[in-house]
C-alpha positions in Angstrom: 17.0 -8.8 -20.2 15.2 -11.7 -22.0 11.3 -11.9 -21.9 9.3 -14.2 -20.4 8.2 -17.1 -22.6 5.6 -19.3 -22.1 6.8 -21.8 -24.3 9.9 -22.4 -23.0 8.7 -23.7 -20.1 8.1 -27.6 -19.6 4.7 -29.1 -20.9 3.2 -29.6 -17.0 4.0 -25.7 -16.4 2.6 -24.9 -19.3 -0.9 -26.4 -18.9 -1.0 -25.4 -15.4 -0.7 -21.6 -16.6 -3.4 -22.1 -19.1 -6.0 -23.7 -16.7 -5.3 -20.8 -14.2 -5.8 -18.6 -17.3 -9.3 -19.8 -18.5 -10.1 -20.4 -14.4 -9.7 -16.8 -13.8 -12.6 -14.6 -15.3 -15.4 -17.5 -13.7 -13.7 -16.9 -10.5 -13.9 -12.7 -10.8 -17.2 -12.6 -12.3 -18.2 -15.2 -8.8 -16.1 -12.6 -6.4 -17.8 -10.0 -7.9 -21.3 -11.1 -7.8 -20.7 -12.2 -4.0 -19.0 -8.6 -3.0 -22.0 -6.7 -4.4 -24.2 -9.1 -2.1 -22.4 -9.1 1.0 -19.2 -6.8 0.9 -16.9 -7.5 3.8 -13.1 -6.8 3.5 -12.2 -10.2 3.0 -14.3 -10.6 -0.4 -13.1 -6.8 -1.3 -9.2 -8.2 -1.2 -9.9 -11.1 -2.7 -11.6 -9.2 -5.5 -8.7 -6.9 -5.6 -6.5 -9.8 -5.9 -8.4 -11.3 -8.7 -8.5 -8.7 -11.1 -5.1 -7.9 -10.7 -4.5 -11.7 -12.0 -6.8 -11.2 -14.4 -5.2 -8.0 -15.9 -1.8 -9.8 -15.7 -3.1 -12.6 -17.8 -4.8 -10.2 -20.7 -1.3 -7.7 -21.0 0.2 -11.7 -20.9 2.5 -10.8 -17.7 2.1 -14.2 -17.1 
């Protein structure tokens, strides 16, 4: 089974993975803030779903 490399992939795919990258800890740290404020299940899941993106990027799942 091969691993997954970024670079092989073509330049557009490439820079759309690296903006979603640097996008992702503003947007936690936001989610955060707003489900310490005002926790409804909706911000709690989307929370949820952010730091597992976020944990995906850093062990470079992605």
């Amino acid at each position: 089974m091969s691993r997954y490399y970024r670079y092989k992939l073509p330049s557009w795919c490439r820079k759309c993975i690296i903006v979603c990258e640097r996008v992702t800890l503003p947007l936690l740290i936001f989610q955060l803030i707003r489900t310490l404020l005002f926790p409804t299940s909706l911000d709690v899941f989307l929370l949820g779903i952010f730091v597992g993106i976020f944990i995906a990027f850093y062990l470079e799942w992605i």
